[in-house]
Biopython code that builds the backbone (N, CA, C, O; Angstrom):
import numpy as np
from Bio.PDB.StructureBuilder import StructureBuilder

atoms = [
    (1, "UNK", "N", (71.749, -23.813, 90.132)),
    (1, "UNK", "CA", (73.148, -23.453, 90.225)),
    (1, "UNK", "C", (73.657, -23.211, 88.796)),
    (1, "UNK", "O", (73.292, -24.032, 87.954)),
    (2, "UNK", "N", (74.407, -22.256, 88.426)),
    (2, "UNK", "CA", (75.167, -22.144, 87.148)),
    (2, "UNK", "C", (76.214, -21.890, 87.368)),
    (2, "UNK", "O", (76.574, -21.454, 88.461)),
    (3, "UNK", "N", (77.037, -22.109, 86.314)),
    (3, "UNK", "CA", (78.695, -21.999, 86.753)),
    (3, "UNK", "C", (78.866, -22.354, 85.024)),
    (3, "UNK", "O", (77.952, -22.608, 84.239)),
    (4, "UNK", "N", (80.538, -22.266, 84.703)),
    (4, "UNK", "CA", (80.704, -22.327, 83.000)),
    (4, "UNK", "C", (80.404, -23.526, 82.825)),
    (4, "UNK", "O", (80.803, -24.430, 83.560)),
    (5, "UNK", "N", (79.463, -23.726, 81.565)),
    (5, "UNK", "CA", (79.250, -25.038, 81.098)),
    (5, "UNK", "C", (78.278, -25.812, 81.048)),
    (5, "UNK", "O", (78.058, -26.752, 80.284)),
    (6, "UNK", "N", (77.306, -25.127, 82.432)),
    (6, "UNK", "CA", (75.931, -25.214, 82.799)),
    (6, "UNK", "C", (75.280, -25.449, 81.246)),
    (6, "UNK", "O", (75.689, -24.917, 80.213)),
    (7, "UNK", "N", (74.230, -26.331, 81.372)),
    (7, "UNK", "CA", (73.345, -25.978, 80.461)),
    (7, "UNK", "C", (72.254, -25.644, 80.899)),
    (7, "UNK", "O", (71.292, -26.238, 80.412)),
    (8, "UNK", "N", (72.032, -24.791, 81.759)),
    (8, "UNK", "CA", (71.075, -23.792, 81.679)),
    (8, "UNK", "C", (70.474, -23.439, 81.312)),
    (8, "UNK", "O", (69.392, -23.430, 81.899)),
    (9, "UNK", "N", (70.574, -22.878, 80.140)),
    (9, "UNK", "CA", (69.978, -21.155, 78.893)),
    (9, "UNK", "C", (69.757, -22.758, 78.457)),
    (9, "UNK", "O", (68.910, -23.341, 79.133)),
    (10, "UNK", "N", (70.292, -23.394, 77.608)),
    (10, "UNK", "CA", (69.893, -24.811, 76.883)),
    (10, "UNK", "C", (68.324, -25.615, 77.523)),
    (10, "UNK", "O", (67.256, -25.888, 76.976)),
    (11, "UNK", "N", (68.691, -25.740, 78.498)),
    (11, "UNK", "CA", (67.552, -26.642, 79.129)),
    (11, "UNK", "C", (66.342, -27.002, 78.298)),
    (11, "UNK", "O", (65.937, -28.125, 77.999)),
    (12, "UNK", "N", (65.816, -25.735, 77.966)),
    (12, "UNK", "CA", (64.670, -26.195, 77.516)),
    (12, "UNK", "C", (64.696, -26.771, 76.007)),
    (12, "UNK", "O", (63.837, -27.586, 75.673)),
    (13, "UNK", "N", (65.597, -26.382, 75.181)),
    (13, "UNK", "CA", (66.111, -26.821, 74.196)),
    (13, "UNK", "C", (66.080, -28.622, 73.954)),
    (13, "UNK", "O", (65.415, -29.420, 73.293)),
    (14, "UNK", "N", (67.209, -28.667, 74.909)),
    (14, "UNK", "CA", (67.577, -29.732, 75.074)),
    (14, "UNK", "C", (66.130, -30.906, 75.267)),
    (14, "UNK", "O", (65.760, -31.810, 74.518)),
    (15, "UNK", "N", (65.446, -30.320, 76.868)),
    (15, "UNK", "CA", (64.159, -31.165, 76.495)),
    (15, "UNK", "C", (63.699, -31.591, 75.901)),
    (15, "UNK", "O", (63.390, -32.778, 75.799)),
    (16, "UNK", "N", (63.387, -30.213, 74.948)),
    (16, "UNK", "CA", (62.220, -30.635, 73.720)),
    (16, "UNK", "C", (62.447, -31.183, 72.663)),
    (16, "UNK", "O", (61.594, -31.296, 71.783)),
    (17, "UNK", "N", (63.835, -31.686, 72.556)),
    (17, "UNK", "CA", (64.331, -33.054, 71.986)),
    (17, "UNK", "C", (64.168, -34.804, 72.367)),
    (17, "UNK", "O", (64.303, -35.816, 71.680)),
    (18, "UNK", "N", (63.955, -34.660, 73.231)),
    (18, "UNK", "CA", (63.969, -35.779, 74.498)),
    (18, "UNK", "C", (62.768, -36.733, 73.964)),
    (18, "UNK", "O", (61.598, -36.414, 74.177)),
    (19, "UNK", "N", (63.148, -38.054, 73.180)),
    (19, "UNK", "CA", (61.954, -38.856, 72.827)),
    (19, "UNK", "C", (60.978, -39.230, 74.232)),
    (19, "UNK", "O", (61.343, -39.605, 75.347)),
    (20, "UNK", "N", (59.694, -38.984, 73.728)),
    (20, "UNK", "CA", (58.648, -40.063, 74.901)),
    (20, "UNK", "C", (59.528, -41.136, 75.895)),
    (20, "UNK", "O", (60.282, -41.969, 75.392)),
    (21, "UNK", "N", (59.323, -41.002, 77.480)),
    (21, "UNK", "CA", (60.197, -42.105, 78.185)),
    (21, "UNK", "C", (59.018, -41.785, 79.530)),
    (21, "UNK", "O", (58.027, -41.087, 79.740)),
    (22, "UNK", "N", (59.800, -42.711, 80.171)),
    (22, "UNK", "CA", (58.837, -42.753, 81.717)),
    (22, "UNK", "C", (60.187, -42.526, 82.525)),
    (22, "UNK", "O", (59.924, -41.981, 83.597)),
    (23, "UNK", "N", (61.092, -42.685, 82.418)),
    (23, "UNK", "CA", (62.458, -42.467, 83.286)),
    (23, "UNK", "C", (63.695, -41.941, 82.476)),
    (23, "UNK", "O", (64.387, -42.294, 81.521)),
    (24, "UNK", "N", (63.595, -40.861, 83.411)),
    (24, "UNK", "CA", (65.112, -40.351, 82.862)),
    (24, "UNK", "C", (66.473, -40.055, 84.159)),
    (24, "UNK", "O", (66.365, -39.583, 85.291)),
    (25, "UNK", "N", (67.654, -40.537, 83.442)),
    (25, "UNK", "CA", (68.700, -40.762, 84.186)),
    (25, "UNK", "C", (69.683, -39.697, 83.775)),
    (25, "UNK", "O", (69.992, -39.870, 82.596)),
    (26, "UNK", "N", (70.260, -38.710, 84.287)),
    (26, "UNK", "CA", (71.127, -37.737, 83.686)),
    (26, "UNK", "C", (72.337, -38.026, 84.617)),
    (26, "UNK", "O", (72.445, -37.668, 85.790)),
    (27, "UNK", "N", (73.079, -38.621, 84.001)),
    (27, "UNK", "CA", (74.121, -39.478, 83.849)),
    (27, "UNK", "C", (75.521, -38.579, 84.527)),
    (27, "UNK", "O", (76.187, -38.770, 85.544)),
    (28, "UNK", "N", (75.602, -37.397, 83.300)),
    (28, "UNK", "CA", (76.316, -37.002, 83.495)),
    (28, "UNK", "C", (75.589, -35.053, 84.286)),
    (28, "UNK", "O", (75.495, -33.954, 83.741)),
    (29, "UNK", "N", (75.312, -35.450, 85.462)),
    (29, "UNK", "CA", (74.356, -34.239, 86.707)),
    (29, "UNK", "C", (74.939, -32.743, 86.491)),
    (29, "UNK", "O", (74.298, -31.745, 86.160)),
    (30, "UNK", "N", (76.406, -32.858, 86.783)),
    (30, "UNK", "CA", (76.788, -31.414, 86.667)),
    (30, "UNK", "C", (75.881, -30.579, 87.979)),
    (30, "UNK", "O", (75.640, -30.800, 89.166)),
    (31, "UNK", "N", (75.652, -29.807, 87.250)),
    (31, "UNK", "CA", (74.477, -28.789, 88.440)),
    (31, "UNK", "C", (73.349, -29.409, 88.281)),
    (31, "UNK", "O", (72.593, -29.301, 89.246)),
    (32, "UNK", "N", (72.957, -30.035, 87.384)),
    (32, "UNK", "CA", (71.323, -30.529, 87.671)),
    (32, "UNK", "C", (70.693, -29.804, 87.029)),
    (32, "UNK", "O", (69.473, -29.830, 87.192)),
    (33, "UNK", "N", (71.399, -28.679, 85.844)),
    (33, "UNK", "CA", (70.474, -27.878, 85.129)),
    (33, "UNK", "C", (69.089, -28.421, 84.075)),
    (33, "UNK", "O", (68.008, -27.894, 83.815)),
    (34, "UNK", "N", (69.807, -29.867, 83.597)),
    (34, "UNK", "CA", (68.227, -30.285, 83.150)),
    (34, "UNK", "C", (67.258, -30.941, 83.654)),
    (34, "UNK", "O", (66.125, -30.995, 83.178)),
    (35, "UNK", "N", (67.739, -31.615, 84.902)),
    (35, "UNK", "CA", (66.592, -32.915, 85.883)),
    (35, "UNK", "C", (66.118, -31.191, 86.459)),
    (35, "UNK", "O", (65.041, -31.085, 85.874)),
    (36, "UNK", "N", (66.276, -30.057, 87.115)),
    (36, "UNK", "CA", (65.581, -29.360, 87.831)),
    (36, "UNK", "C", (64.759, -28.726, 86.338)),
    (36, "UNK", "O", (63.558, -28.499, 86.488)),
    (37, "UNK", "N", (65.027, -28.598, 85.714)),
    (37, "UNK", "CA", (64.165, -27.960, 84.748)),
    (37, "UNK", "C", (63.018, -28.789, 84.084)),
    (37, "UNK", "O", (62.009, -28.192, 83.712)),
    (38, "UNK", "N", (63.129, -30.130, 83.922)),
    (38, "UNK", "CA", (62.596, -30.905, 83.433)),
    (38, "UNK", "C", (61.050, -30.702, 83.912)),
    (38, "UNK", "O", (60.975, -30.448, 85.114)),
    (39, "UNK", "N", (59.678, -30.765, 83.160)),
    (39, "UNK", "CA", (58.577, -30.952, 83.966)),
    (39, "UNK", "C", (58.490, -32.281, 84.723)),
    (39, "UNK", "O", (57.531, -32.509, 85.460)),
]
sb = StructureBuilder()
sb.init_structure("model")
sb.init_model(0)
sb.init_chain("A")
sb.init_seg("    ")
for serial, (resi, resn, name, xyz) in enumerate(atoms, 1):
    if name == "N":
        sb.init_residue(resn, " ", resi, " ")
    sb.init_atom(name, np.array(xyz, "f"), 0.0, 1.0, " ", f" {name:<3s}", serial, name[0])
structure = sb.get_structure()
């Protein structure tokens, strides 16, 4: 889903910041643009 604000186009960006974890909680969901993108 996208809509204004989405981080979307970001996603992968954003990931490949993301220290080593076994669980991730996205807190704040919105559309879900980074838990659906996430591997």
């Amino acid at each position: 889903m996208r809509f204004p604000g989405s981080k979307w186009y970001l996603a992968k960006w954003i990931i490949s910041h993301f220290p080593p974890h076994r669980v991730f909680v996205d807190v704040f969901g919105g559309s879900g643009a980074i838990i659906l993108r996430k591997p």
